[in-house]
Biopython code that builds the backbone (N, CA, C, O; Angstrom):
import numpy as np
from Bio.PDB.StructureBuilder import StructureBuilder

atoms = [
    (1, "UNK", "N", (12.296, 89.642, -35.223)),
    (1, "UNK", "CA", (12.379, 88.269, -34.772)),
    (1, "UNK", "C", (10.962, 87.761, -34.550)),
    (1, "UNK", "O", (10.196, 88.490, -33.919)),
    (2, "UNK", "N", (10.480, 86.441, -35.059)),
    (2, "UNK", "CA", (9.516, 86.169, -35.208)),
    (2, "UNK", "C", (9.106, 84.869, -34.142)),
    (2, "UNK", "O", (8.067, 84.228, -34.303)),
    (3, "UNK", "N", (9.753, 84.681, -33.407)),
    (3, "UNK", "CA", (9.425, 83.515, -32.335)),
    (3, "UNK", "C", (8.212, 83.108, -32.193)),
    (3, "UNK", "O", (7.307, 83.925, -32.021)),
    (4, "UNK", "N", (7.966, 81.678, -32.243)),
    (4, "UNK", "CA", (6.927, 81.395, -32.101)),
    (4, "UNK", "C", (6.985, 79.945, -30.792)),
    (4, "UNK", "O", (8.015, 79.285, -30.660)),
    (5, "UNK", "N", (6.096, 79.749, -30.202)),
    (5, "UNK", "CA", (6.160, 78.905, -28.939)),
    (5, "UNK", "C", (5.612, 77.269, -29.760)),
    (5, "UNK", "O", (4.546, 76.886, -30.242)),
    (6, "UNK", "N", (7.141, 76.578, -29.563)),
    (6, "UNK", "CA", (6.456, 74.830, -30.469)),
    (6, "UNK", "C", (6.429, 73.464, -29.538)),
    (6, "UNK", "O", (6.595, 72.265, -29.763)),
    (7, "UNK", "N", (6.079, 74.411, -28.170)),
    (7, "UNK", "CA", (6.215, 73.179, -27.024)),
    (7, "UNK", "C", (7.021, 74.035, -25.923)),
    (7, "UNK", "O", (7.470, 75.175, -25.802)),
    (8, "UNK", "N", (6.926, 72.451, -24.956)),
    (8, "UNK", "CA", (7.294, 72.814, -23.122)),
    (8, "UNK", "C", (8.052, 71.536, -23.084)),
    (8, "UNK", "O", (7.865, 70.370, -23.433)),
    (9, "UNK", "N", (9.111, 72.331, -22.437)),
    (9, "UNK", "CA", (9.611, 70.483, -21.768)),
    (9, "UNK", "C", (10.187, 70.967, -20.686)),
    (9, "UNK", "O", (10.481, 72.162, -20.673)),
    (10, "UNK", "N", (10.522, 69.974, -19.336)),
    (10, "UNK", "CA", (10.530, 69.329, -18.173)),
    (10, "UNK", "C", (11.853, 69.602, -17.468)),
    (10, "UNK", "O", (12.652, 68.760, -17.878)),
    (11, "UNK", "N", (12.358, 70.314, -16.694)),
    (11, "UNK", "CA", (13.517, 70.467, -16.664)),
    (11, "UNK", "C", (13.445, 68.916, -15.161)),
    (11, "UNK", "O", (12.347, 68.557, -14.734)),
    (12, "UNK", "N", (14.438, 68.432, -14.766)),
    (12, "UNK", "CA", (14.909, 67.073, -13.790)),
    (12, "UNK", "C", (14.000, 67.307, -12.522)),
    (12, "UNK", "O", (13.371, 66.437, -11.918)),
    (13, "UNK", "N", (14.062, 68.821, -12.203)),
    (13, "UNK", "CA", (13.666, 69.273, -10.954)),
    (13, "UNK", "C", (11.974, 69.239, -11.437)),
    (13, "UNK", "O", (11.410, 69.381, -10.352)),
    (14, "UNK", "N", (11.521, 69.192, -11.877)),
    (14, "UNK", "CA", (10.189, 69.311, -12.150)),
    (14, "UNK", "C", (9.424, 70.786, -12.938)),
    (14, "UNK", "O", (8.298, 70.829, -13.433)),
    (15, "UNK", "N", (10.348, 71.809, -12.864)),
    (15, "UNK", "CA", (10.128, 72.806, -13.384)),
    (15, "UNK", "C", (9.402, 72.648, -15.408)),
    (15, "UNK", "O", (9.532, 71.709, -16.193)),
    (16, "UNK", "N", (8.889, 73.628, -15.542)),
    (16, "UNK", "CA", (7.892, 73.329, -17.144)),
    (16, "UNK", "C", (8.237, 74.502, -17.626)),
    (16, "UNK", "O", (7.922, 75.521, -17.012)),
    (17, "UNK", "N", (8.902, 74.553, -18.740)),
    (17, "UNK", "CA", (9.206, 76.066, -19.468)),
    (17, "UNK", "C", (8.998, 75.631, -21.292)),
    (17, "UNK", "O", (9.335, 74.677, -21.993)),
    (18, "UNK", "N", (8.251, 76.940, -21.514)),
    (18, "UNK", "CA", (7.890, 76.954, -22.975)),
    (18, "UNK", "C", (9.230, 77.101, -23.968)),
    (18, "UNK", "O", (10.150, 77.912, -23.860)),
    (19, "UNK", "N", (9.034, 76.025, -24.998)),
    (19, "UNK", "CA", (9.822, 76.279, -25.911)),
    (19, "UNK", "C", (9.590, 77.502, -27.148)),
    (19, "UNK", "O", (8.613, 77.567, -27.895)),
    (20, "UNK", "N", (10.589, 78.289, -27.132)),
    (20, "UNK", "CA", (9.927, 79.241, -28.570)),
    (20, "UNK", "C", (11.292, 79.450, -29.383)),
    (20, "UNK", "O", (12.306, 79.862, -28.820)),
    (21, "UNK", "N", (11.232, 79.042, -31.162)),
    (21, "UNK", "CA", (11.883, 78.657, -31.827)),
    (21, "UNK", "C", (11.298, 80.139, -32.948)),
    (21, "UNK", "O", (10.164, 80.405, -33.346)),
    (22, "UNK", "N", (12.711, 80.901, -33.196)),
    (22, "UNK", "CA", (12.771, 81.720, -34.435)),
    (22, "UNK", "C", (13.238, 81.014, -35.403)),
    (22, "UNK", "O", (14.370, 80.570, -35.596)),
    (23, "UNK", "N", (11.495, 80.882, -36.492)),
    (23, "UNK", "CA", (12.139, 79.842, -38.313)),
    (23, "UNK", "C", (13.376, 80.741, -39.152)),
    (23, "UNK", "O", (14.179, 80.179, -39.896)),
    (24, "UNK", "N", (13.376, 82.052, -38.926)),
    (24, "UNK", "CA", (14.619, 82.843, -39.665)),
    (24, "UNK", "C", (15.505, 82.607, -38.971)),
    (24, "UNK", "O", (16.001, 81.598, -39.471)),
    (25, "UNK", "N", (16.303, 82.977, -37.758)),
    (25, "UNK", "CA", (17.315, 83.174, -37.574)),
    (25, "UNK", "C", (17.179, 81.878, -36.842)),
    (25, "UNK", "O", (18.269, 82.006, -36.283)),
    (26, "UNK", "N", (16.793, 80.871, -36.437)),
    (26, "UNK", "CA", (16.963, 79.551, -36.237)),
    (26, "UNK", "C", (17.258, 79.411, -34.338)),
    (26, "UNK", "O", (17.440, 78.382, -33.688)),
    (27, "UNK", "N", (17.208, 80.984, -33.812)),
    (27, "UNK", "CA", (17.148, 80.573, -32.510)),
    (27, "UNK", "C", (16.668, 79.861, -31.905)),
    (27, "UNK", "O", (15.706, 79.413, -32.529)),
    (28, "UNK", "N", (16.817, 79.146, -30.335)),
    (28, "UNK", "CA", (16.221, 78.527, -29.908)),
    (28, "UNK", "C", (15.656, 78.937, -27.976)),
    (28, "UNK", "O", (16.564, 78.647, -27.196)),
    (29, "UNK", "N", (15.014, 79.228, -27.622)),
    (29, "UNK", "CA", (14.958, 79.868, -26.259)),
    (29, "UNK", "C", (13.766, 79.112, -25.562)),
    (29, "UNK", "O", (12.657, 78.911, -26.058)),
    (30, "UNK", "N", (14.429, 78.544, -23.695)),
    (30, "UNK", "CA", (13.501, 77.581, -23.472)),
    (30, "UNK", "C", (13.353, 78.706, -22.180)),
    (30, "UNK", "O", (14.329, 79.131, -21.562)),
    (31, "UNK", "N", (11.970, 79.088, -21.910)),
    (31, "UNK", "CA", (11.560, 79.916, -21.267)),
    (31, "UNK", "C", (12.209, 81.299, -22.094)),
    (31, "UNK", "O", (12.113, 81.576, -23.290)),
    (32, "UNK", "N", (13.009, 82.165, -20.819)),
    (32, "UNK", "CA", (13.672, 83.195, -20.968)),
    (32, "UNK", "C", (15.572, 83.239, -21.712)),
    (32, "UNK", "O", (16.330, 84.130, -22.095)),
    (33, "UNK", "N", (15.637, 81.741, -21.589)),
    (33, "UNK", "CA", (16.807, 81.738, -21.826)),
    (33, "UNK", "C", (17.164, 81.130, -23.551)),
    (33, "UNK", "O", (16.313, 80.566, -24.239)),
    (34, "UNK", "N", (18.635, 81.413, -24.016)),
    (34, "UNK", "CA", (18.564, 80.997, -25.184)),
    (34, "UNK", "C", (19.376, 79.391, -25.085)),
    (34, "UNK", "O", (20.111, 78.966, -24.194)),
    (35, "UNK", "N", (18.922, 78.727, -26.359)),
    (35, "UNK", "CA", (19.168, 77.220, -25.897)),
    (35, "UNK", "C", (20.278, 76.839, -27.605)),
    (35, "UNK", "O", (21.122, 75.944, -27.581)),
    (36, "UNK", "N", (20.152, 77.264, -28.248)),
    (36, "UNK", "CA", (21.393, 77.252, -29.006)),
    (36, "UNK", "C", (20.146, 77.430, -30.368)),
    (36, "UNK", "O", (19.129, 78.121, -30.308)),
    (37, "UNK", "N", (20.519, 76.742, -31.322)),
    (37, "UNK", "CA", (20.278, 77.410, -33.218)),
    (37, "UNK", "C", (19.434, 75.758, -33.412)),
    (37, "UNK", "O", (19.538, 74.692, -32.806)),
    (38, "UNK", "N", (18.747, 76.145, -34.360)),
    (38, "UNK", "CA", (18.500, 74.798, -35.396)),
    (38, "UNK", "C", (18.009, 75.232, -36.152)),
    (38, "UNK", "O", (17.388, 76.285, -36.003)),
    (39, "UNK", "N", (18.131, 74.296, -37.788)),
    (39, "UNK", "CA", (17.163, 74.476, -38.591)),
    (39, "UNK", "C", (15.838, 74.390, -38.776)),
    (39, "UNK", "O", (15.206, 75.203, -39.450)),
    (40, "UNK", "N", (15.189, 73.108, -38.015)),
    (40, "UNK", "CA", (14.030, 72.523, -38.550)),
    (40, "UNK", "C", (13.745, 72.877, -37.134)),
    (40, "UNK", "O", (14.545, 73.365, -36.335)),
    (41, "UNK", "N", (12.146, 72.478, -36.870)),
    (41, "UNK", "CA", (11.380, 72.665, -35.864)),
    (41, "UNK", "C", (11.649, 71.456, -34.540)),
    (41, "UNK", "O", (11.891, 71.514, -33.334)),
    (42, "UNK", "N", (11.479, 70.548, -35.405)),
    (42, "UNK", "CA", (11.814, 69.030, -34.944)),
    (42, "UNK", "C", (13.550, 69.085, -34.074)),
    (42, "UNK", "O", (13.724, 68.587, -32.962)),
    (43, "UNK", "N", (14.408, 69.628, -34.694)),
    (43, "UNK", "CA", (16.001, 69.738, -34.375)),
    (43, "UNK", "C", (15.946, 70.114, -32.974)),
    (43, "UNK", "O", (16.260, 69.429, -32.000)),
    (44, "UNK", "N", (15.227, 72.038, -33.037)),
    (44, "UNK", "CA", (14.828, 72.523, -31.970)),
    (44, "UNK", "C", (14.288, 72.001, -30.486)),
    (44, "UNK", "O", (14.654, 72.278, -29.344)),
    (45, "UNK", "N", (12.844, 70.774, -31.214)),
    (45, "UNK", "CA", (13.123, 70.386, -29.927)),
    (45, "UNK", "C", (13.566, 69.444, -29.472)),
    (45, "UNK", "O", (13.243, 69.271, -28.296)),
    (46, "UNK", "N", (14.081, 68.849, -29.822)),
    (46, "UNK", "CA", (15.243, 68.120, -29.749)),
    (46, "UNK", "C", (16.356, 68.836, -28.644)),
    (46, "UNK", "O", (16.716, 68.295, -27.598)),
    (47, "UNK", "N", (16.811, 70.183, -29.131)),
    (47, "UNK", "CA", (17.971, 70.424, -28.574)),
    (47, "UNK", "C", (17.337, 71.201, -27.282)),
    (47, "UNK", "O", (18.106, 71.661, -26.438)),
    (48, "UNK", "N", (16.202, 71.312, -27.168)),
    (48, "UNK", "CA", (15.279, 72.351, -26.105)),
    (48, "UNK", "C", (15.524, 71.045, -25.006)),
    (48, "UNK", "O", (15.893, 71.295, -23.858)),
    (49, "UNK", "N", (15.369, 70.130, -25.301)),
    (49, "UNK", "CA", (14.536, 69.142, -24.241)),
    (49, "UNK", "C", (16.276, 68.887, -23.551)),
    (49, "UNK", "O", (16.399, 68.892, -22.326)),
    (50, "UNK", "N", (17.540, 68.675, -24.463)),
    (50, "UNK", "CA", (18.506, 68.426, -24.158)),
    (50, "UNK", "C", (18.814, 69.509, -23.074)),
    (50, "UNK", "O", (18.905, 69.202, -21.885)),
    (51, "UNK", "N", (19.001, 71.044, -23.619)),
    (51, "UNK", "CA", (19.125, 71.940, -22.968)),
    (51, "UNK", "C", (18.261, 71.943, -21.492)),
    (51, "UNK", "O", (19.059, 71.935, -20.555)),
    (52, "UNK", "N", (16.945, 71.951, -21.079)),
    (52, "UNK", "CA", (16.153, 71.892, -20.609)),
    (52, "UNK", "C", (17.159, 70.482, -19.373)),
    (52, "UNK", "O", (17.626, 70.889, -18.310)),
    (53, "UNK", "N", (17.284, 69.269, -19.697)),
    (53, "UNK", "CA", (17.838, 68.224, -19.020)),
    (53, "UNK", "C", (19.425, 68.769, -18.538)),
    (53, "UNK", "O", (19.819, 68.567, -17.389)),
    (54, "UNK", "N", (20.106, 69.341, -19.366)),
    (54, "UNK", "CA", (21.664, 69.651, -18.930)),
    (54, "UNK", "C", (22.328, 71.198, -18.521)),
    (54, "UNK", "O", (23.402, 71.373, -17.947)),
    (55, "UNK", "N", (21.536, 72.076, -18.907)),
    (55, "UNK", "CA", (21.459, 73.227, -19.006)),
    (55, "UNK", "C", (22.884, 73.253, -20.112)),
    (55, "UNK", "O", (23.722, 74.130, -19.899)),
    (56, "UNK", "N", (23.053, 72.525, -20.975)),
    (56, "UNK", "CA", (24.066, 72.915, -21.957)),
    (56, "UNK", "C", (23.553, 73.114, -23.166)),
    (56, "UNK", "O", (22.438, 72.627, -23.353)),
    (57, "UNK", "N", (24.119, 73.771, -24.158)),
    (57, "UNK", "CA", (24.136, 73.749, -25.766)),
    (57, "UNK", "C", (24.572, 72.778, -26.714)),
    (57, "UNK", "O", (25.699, 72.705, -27.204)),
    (58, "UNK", "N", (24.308, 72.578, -26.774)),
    (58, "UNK", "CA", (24.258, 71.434, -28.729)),
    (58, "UNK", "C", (25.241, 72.000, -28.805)),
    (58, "UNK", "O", (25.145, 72.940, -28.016)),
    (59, "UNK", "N", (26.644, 72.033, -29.523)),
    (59, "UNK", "CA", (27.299, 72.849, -30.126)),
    (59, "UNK", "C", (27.592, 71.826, -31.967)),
    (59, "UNK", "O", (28.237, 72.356, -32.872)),
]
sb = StructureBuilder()
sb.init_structure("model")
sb.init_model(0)
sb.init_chain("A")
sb.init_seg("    ")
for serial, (resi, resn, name, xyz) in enumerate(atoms, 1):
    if name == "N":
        sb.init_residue(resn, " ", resi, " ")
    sb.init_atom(name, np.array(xyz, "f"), 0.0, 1.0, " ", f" {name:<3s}", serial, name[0])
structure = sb.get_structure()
């Protein structure tokens, strides 16, 4: 697994956690936790920042 870190975003409470997005298997994990799949980089954070705001998954 090749994770690489493509940003931080903001959770409501003020908390800051790194985004890191695997380009193969399309994971998505904001800090320690996993935040659901995407293809593109852009999708990711997209769904990081969502995750990050709701603590839910894209499905």
């Amino acid at each position: 697994m090749a994770q690489e870190k493509i940003g931080e975003v903001q959770t409501p409470s003020g908390s800051t956690y790194y985004i890191f997005w695997d380009q193969t298997s399309g994971d998505i994990h904001v800090g320690s936790e996993y935040a659901g799949n995407a293809l593109s980089q852009s999708e990711a954070m997209r769904q990081a920042n969502y995750y990050a705001t709701t603590t839910q998954i894209i499905k």
